[in-house]
N, C-alpha and C positions, 0 to 999 in steps of 0.2 A: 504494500500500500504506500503512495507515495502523497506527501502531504505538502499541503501548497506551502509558497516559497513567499514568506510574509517581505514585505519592502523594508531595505536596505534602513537602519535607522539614522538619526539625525547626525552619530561619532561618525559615519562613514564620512561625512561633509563636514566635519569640525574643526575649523581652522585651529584649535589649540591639538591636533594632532595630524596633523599635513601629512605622516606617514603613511597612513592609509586611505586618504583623501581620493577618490574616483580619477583613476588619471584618462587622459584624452586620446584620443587614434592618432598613434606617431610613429608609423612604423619605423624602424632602426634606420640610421643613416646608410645609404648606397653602398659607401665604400667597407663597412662593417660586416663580419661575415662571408662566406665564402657562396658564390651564387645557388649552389644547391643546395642551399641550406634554407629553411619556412623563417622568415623575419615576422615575430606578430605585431599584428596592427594596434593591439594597445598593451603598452607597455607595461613591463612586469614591474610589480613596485613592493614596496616593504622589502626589503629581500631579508632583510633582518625578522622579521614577524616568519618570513618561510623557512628562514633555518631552524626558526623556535617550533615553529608546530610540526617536523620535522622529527626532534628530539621529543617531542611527547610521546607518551604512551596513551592505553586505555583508564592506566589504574587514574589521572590526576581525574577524568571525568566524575567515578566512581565515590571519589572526595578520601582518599587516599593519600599520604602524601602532605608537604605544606602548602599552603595558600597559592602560592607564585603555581605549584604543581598545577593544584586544582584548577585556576584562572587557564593554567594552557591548555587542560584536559574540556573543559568550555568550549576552545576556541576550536581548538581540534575537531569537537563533537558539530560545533556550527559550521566548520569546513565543507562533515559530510553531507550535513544536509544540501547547502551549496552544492557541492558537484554532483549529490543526484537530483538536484531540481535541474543542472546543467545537461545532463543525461538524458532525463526522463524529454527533455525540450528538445535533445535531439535526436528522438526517438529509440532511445533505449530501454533499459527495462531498469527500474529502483536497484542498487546494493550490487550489480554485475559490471564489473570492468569499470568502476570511480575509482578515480586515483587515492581517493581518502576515502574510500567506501571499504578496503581490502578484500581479501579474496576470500577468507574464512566464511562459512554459510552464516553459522549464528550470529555472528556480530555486524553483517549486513543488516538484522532484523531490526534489533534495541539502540542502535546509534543513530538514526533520527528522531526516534520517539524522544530519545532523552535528551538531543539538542533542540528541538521542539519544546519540551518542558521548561530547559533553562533559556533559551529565547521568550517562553511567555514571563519568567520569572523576568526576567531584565525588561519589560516592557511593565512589568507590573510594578518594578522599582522604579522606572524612570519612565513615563508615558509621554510625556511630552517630546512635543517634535521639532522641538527650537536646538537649534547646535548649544552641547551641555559643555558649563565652564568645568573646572578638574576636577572641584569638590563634588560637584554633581557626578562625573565618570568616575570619581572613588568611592561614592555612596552605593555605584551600581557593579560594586565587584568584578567589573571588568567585563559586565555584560554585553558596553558597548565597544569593547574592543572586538570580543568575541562574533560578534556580528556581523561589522567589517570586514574580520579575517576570512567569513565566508563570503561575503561579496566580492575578497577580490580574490579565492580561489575560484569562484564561478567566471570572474575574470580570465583569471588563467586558461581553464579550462574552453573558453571561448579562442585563448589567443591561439589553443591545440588544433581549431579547426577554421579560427580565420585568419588567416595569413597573407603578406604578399605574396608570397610564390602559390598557396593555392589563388588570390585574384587572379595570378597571372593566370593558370591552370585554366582557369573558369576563361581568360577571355582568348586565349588560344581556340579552347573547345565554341568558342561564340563566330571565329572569326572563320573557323570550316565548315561550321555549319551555313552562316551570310553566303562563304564562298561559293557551296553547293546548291543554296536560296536562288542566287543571282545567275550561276550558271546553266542550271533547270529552267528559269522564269526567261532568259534568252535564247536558248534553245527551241524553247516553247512559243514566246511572242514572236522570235526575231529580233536580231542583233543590229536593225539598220536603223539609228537614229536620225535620219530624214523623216522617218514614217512616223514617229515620236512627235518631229516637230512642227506635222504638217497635218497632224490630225488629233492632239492630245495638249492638255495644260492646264494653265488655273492663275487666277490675278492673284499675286501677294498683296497689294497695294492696289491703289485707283489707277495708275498706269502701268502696273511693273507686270511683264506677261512673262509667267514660267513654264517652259516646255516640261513634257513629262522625260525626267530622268538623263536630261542633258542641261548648259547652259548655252543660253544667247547672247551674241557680241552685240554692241548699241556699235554699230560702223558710225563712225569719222566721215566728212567731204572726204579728206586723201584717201584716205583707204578704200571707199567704195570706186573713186575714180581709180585707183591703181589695180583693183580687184576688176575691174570694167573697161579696162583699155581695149580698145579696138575691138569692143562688143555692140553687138545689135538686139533689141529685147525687144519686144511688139506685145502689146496689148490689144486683146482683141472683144468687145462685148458691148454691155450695157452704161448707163450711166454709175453703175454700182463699179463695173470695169474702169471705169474712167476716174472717178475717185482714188481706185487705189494707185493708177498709174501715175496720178500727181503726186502723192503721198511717193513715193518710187523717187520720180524726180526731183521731190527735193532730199530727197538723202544728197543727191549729187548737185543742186544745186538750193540751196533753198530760196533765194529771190523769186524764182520761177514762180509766176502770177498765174492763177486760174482764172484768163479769161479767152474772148474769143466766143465763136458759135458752139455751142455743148454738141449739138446732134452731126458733130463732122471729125475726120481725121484730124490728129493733133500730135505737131512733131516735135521733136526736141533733139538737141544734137548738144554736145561740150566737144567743140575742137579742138582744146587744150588734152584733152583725154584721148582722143577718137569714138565717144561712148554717144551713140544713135541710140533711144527711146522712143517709138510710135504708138501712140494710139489709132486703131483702128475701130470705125463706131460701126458694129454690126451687133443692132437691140436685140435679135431675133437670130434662133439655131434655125438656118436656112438654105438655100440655095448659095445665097449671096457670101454667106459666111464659108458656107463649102467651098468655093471658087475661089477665096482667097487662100483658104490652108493648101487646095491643088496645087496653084501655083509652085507655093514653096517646096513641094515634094518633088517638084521636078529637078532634074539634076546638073539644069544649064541654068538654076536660076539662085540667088543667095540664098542663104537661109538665116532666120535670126538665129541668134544662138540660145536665146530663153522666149518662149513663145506662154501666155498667159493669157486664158479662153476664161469666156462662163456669158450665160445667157440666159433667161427663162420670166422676168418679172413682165416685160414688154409683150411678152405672148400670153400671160395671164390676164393682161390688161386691156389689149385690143379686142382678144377672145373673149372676154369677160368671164375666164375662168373656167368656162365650156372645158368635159371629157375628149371633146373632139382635137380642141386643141391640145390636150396633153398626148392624145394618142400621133397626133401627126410631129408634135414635141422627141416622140419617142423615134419613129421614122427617121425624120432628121437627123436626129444623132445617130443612130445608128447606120446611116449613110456614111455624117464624117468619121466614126470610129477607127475606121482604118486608117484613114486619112492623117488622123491625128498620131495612128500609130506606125505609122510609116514615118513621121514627119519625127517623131520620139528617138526613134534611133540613131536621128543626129545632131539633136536637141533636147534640152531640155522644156517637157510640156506637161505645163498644170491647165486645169482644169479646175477651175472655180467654183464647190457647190454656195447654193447662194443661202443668204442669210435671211433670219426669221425677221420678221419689221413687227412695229407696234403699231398695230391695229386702229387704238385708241386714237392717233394722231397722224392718222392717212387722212387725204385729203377723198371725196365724194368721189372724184373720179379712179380713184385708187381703192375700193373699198373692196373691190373682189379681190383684191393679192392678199389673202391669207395665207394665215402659218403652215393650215393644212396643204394648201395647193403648194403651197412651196417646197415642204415635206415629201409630197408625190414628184414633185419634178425632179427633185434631188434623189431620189430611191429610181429613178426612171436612168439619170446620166450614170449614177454608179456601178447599176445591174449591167446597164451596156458597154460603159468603156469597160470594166472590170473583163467583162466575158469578151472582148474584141478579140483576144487572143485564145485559145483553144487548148496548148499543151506549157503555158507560159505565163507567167506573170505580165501584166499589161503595165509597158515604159509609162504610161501616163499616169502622171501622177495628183492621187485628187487632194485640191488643197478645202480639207475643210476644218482646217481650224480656225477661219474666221467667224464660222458659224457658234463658235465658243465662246470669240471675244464677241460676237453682235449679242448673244445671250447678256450677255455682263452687260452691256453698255448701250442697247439699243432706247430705250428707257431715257436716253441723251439728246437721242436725235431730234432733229428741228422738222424735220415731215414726217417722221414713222418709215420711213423707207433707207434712208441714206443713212451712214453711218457717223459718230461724232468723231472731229479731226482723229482724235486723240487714239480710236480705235483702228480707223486706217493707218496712222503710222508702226502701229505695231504691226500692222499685216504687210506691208511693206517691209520692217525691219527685217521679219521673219522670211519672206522671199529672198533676203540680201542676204541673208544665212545660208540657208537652204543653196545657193549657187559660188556666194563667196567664200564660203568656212573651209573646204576643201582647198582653196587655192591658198588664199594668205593663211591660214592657218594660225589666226587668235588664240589666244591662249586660253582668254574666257568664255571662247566661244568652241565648247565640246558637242555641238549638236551637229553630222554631217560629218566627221572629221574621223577618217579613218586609224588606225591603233598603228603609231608611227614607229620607224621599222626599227631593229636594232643596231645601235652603232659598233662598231670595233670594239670598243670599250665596254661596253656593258654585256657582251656575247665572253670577253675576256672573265671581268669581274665574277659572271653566271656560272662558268667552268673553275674559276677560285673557290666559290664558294660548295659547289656542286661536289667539287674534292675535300674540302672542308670535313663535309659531313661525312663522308665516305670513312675519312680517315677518322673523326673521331666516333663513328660507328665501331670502324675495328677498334678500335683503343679503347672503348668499352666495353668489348666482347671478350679482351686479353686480358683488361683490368677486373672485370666480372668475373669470370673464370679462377683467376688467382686469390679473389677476393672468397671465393667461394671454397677453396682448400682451405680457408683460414676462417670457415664459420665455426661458431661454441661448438661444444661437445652437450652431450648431458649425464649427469653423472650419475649411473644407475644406481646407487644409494640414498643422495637424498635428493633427487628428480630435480635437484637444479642446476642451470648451464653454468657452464666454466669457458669465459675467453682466453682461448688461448698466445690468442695477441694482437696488442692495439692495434686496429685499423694503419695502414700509411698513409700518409698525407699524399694530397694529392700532384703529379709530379708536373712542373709549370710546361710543359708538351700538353698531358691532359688540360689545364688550363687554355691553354692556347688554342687547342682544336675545339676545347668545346663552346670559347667566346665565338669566334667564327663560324660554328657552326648555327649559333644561336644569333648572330648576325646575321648569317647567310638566310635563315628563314624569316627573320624580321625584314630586312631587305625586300622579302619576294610580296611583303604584302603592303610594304611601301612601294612597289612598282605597281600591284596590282590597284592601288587605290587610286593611281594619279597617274598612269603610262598605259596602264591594258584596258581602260574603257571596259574594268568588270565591274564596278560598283557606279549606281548614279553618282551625279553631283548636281550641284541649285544654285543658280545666283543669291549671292546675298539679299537684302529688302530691311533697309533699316527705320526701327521706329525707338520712339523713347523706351517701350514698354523691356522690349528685344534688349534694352544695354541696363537701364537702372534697377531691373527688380533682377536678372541675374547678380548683381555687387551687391545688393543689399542681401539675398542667402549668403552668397559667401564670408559678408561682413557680420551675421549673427554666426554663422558655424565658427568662423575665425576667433569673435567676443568669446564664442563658449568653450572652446577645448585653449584655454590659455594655463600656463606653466609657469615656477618662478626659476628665475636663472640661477646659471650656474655661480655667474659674477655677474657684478652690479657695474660696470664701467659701463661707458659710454659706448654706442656702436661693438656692443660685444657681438661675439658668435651667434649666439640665439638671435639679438634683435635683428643682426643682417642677414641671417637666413627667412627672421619672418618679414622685413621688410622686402629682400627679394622674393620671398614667393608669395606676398597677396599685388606686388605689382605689376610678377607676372600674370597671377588669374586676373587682373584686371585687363591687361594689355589683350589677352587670350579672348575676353570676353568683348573689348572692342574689334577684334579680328573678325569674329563670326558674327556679329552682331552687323556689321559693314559701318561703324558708327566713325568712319574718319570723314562720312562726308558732314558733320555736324561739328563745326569749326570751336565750341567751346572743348566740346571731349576732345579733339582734335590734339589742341593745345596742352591740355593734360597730360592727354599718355605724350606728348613730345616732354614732359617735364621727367615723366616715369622711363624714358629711355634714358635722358642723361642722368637719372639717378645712380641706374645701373652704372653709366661711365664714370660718375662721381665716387663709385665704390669701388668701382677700380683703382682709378688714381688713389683714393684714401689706402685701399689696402694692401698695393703692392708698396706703393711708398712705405708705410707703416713696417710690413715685413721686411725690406731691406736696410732703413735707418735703423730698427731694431734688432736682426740679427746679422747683419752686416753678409747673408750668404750670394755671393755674385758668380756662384759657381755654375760650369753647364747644365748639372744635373736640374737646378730649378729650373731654366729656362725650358728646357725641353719636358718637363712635365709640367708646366704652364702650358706650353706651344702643343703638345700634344692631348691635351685634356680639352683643350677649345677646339682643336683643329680637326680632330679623327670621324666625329661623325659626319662635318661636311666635307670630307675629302670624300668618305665612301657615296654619299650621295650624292657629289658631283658626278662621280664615275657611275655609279648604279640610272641616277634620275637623270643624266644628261643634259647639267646644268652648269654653268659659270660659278668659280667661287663668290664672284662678287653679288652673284644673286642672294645667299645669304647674309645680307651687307654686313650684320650686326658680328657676324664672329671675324670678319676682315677689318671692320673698328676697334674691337676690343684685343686685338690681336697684334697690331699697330702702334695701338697704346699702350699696349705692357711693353712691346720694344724701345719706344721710345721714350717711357718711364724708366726701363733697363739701364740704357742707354747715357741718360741723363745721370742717373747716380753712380753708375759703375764707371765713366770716364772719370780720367785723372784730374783734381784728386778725387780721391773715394771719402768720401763725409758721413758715416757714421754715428747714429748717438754715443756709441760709447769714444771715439774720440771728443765728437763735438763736447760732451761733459767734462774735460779736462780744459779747453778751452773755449771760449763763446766767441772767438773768431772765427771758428769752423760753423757757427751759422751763420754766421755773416757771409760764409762764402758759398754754403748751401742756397741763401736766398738769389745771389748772386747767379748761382746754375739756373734757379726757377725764373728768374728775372731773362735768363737770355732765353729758353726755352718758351716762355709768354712771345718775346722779339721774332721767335721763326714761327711761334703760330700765326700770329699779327699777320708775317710777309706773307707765307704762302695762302690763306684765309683771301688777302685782296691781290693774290697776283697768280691770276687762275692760270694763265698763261706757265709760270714757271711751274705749278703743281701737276698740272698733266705730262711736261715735259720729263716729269719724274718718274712717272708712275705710266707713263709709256714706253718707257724703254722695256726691252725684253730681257727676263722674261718678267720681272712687274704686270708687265700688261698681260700677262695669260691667265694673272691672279684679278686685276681691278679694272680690267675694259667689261663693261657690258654693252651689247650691240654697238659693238663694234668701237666703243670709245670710251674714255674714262670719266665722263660731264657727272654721271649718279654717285660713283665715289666721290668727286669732288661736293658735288652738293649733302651728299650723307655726312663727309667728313666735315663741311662747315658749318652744317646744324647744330653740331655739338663742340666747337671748336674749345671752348675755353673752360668745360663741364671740369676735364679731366686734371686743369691747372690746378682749378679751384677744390678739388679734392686733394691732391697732394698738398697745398699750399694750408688746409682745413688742418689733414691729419699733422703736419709740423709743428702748426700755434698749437692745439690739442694735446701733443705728447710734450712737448715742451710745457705747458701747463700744469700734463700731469707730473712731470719731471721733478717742477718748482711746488709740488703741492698746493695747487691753487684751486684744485677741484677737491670735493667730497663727495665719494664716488663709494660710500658706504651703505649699507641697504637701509632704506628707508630716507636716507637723509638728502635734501635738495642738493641740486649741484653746486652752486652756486649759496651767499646768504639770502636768507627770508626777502630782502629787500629788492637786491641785486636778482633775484630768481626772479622774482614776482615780477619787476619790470621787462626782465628778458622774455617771458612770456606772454606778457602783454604788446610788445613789439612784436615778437613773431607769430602771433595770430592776426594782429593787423596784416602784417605783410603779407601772409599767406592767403587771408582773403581779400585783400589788393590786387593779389597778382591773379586770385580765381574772376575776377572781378573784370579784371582789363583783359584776361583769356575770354571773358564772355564778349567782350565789345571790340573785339577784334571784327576788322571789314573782311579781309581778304586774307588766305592762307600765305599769300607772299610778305605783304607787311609782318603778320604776325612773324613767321621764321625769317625772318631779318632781325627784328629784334629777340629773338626767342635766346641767341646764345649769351648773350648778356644780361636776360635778365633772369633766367628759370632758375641761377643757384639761387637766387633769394626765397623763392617757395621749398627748393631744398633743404638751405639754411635752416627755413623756420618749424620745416617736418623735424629736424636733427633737436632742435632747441627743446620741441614740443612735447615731443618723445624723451629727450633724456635729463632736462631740469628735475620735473618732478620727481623724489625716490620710489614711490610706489609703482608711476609707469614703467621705470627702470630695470625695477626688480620683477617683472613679471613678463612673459612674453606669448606668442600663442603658436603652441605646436602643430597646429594646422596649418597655419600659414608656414610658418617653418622646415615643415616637412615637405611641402612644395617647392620652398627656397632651394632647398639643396639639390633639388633635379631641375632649376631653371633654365639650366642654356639647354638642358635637353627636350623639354616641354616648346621651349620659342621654337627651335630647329623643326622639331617633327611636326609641329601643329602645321606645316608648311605641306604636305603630302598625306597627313591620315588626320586628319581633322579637319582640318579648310581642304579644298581640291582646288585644283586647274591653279595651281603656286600661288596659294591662296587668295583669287579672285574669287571662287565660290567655296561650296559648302557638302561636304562629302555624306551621299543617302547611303547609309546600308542597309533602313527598314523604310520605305519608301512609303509612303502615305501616314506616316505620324511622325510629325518634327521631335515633339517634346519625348518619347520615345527613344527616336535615333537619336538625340544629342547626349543621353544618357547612355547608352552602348556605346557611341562611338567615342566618346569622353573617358570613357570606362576604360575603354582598349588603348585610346592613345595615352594615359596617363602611364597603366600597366608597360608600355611599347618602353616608354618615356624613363621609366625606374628601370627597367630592364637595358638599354641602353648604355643608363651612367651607370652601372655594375662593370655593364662588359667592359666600358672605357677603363675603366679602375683598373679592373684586372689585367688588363692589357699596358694600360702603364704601366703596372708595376713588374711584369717582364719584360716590353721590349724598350722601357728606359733605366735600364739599372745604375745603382748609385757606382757600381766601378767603375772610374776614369776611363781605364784600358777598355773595358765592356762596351760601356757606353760610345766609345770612339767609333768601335768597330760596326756598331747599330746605326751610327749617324752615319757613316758611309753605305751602311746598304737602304738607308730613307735616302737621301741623296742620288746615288742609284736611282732607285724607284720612282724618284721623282722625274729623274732625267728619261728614264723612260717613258712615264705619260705625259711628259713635254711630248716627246718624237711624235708617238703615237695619237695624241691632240691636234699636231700640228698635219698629220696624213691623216686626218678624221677631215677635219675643216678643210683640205684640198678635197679631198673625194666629195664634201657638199659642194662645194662649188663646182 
């Protein structure tokens, strides 16, 4: 019989014993542990209370023993209760297989009962539910100790079966299931995304039209003229025809004026482009309409190259909606059927079904073009062109997804018939797709756009990895095997095993093959999400709702799982891990959300990217003035802790480094913080403390190093001449030139000064003992504090103030590198005067921090799609849904990752000089190879 599981009492939350206090979900840091090993998600704590109930026996329960005994025989007895309400909840059976239940039959039975009894007794001493001062926890003989200690063995017990490696577990099993989802459901509909977006979607927004399971390029003038050079496109129909062909030309030109006689041909030509656009006004599927598609089938005569038909409201109207007319409706077409599809096999031909009109707001003479009639003539063209062909699919292609957007939006129109501008340009967009996506090949434009072939390099990378696995397959089939001669015994006297010897450690080969191997499958579902066109993707659609009520969850989960630190300094470990990971999930949250085109948030997250480079600057500085190490070994476990997962993705996704601008910034800047302090002399705190000349000539370095930001900042000219020489330029050209590193890099130009220039005054401060930096106590005096924090909350919201009244994203980043340390400054002030804020921090946020460059990178391919212009579906018709799987998986993708990076540094950068030598000539090497092989990649495109 198992007996319910009364709530945790008020000692478990009582600040005068924090020892057992509910700790928060934080699972272990990255680099801790060895990757095969379950990391739990919420942190084991007491450990001193576990080694005590440990040593307990049964008798202290029994009341055997002294007091102290007894108190543990309590706490013991409420353990077991705990782990079998933990049990029983995960479907087990009471008193079998608890770790504090044991194995013995009988004493499964009477050790809940009797932790039950002394659980009501401590509730019967102590009822109230207010956190108890100590006199009160000594009156209850340690009842409310006893309590706790089962709540956080039920803890424990949780953390046995929630783990990150089982998360991972679970979203491995999630991501082959999607995969076999998606490859069944194309298999099944078909895999051609033209037919997606010519017949399927849905409005996010009042204008924003989303195909089903692709996204749409909004085309440019240039681009549709360069996608349209030396093209001819004919429009052939009704006045609903004619409509859209204006909507057409102005993508290519938009001055283009709708005037002129409506019921006549109407031509348009750009002789800048060579791009010919005709309308052809034929109301009626006719004779007349037939004679002109003849023509073009003949083979001494042009042909347009995208030909656009539809007809049917003019024949409802003159007939007056008469069977007769629709049966000779039928005739007609079926006449040009052939025609059309003869003419299909050297063009491209849509075929128009026409759109439902609002009734309510036809005009008298328009009253017989119903929905119904409409309906039959569209079920009339589709039955026939479909069937035109006999053992084949019919080239003609029916465009009726306007019939989707007229549903939305008809409701608009000024007669009930025509459509409102706003709906014909999307119908027009969608044709510009449909013909251009193929050619120029947008990036946000996945609709149309065949699965692009594989380069040299990533057919290389696929056979790396491909051996990877192979070989760490055998290496655990050899290491299995041996592992298996050296399992226990059992020892036939008293039935239990004997090791007969420790496990070996694992040998950095197996390491090796098995980070790669577990690379090599993450990889493939980084290609498959953003290169194989196996999973949709969705245009962004940003609204207020979409960005603020996501930061406001993560700002209450963040308030709630908070921790007190380790140490109370200023910008400790904890705070900058939780400072880096809630401005990661913020920044993450304006990514999917599409919130950059909303110029206050805008300006924000530009404040939250130089925060990052501000803690840069602060904390390589910081490590180098304090321990003075200017050895290769840091540098190259810097250089290869930022660098290794966008090198693999450059090679695997077929991308530029500088497309991930953000680790080519921060990458730059560690060098050229390196750089700065390791040139002769070398200034060190602990010289500088012997003499205070040696800051004088520290500021003196920062003084010149401000001088070359200054020059190169306004002398764009000499900064590309830098960073175009080769091979620079294979690192920081994007299409084809270095203008977005130069604009990235002077966004943030003076962030990284101003961090170094922070951490200096700061340790020098703390140096002089001018901070009190003890728990609880203000930083500064009562006076001095008070005032420092009433300045930096003005400033802070000054500067949110003058971000909101910003005109123009250009003004704004002009001034943005000058002024954003000040909202830095005043987060820094904010956060560390107080001793309370100081002393406490939040592990949620925290535990994100420390996978942050891994989170920004991937969120690039399995969380955003198409480099994140859009938005990756893996359960298609439920947003709120998918964002939680797919979130799930990239974060999972995202801890998994920074493990492998870890383990990987710490074999192929070792601290031996000699070692290490010999590694950086075979990177070097390596690298000199995917120059070569880069450089015959880009001749073979061209």
């Amino acid at each position: 019989m198992s007996l319910p599981l009364l709530p945790p009492p008020a000692a478990a939350r009582d600040p005068v014993t924090p020892e057992v206090r509910l700790g928060p979900v934080t699972p272990e840091h990255p680099a801790s542990g060895h990757p095969s090993q379950a990391q739990p998600l919420l942190r084991q704590e007491a450990k001193g209370e576990e080694e005590e109930g440990e040593e307990t026996g049964v008798q202290g329960a029994w009341g055997n023993g002294t007091a102290e005994q007894r108190r543990r025989g309590w706490g013991e007895a409420a353990e077991a209760v705990a782990a079998e309400e933990v049990q029983v909840e995960a479907g087990g059976t009471a008193g079998s297989g608890s770790p504090a239940g044991g194995a013995g039959g009988g004493r499964g039975d009477w050790r809940p009962l009797l932790a039950w009894l002394l659980w009501r007794r401590q509730l019967q001493c102590c009822p109230c539910a207010a956190p108890l001062p100590r006199s009160a926890a000594r009156c209850c003989h340690g009842g409310t100790k006893m309590a706790a200690l089962a709540y956080n063995l039920g803890k424990r017990e949780i953390n046995h079966y929630f783990s990150v490696r089982s998360a991972k577990v679970l979203a491995l099993v999630a991501v082959l299931l999607l995969a076999l989802c998606h490859l069944a459901s194309r298999r099944y509909r078909g895999n051609d995304s033209c037919e997606y977006l010519l017949s399927s979607g849905r409005f996010l927004g009042e204008k924003v039209w989303q195909p089903h399971s692709c996204m749409m390029h909004k085309y440019k003038i240039s681009e549709a003229k360069n996608c349209l050079v030396d093209k001819h496109i004919a429009f052939i129909g009704d006045s609903r025809i004619r409509q859209l062909f204006y909507s057409f030309v102005k993508i290519i030109n938009p001055q283009f004026k709708e005037e002129g006689n409506k019921h006549e041909n109407i031509p348009f030509e750009d002789k800048t482009a060579s791009v010919k656009v005709d309308f052809l006004w034929h109301p009626e599927v006719n004779g007349s309409m037939k004679q002109c598609i003849k023509v073009w089938t003949e083979d001494s005569v042009a042909k347009p190259h995208v030909v656009v038909a539809g007809a049917a409201t003019w024949s409802i109207k003159i007939h007056n909606g008469s069977n007769e007319a629709l049966s000779q409706y039928k005739m007609n077409i079926t006449s040009i059927a052939p025609l059309l599809e003869k003419l299909a096999k050297t063009s491209d031909v849509y075929w128009v079904l026409q759109d439902p009109v609002y009734e309510d707001l036809l005009s008298e003479n328009r009253k017989m073009i119903t929905n119904e009639k409409i309906d039959a003539y569209n079920e009339a063209a589709i039955s026939i062109l479909n069937s035109s062909t006999r053992n084949s699919k019919s080239n003609v292609k029916m465009f009726s997804v306007s019939k989707l957007i007229a549903q939305e939006t008809i409701m608009e129109s000024l007669d009930g018939l025509h459509l409102p501008e706003s709906s014909r340009e999307t119908s027009a967009m969608i044709l510009m797709n449909v013909y251009c996506n193929r050619i120029l090949k947008p990036v946000d434009g996945s609709c149309c756009q065949p699965r692009p072939p594989l380069t040299l390099l990533q057919k290389l990378a696929a056979c790396f990895f491909t051996l990877s696995i192979i070989g760490y397959l055998i290496f655990y089939i050899i290491h299995h095997n041996a592992h298996r001669k050296n399992k226990p015994c059992t020892d036939l006297e008293s039935g239990e095993e004997k090791k007969n010897i420790i496990n070996p450690p694992v040998s950095p080969l197996g390491i090796l093959l098995q980070s790669f191997c577990k690379l090599g499958l993450i990889m493939a579902y980084f290609y498959m999400c953003d290169r194989a066109n196996l999973f949709m993707k969705e245009n962004k659609f940003y609204t207020h709702s979409t960005f603020f009520i996501p930061i406001i969850y993560i700002l209450v989960l963040g308030v709630f799982y908070n921790e007190n630190t380790k140490e109370t300094k200023v910008l400790n470990r904890e705070q900058t891990d939780e400072w880096k990971g809630w401005m990661q999930l913020v920044i993450l949250i304006y990514h999917i959300s599409g919130a950059s085109t909303f110029l206050p948030v805008y300006m924000h997250i530009r404040v939250l990217v130089a925060a990052y480079l501000f803690q840069t600057g602060y904390g390589h500085f910081s490590y180098f003035w304090i321990k003075g190490d200017f050895g290769i070994h840091r540098v190259c476990q810097v250089l290869f802790r930022l660098n290794f997962l966008v090198v693999v993705l450059c090679i695997v996704m077929d991308r530029p480094y500088q497309f991930y601008y953000f680790v080519p910034l921060v990458t730059v800047w560690f060098m050229v913080i390196y750089v700065t302090l390791a040139l002769w002399p070398q200034i060190i705190q602990k010289k500088a403390n012997g003499n205070c000349f040696w800051h004088f000539g520290l500021l003196l370095k920062l003084a010149f190093l401000l001088l070359c930001i200054c020059f190169l900042a306004y002398s764009q000219g000499a900064f590309e001449k830098i960073f175009s020489l080769w091979p620079l330029s294979k690192c920081f050209e994007l299409k084809g030139n270095v203008y977005e590193w130069w604009f990235r890099w002077r966004l943030d130009r003076y962030v990284v000064f101003h961090g170094m220039l922070f951490a200096f005054i700061y340790l020098a401060l703390q140096k002089r003992q001018v901070l009190s930096e003890g728990k609880g106590e203000p930083l500064f005096s009562n006076k001095v504090s008070n005032f420092l924090l009433f300045i930096s909350v003005v400033s802070f919201l000054t500067y949110s103030i003058w971000a909101s009244s910003c005109k123009n994203k250009a003004e704004c980043n002009e001034l943005h590198p000058s002024v954003s340390v000040v909202q830095i400054l005043a987060f820094i002030l904010i956060r560390n005067i107080p001793g309370y804020a100081r002393s406490v921090y939040s592990s949620f946020f925290a535990w994100f921090g420390k996978i942050s460059l891994e989170l920004f990178i991937c969120q690039y391919h399995i969380w955003l799609a198409a480099d994140t212009r859009g938005i990756l579906v893996l359960i298609p018709g439920n947003p709120m849904l998918n964002i939680i799987v797919s979130t799930f998986i990239f974060v999972c993708v995202a801890h998994e990752i920074s493990q492998i990076t870890n383990d990987l540094a710490q074999i192929i950068i070792p601290k031996d000089n000699s070692s290490l030598l010999k590694r950086l000539a075979c990177i070097a090497a390596f690298f000199c190879g995917l120059l070569i092989l880069s450089s015959v990649q880009d001749k073979s495109r061209h």
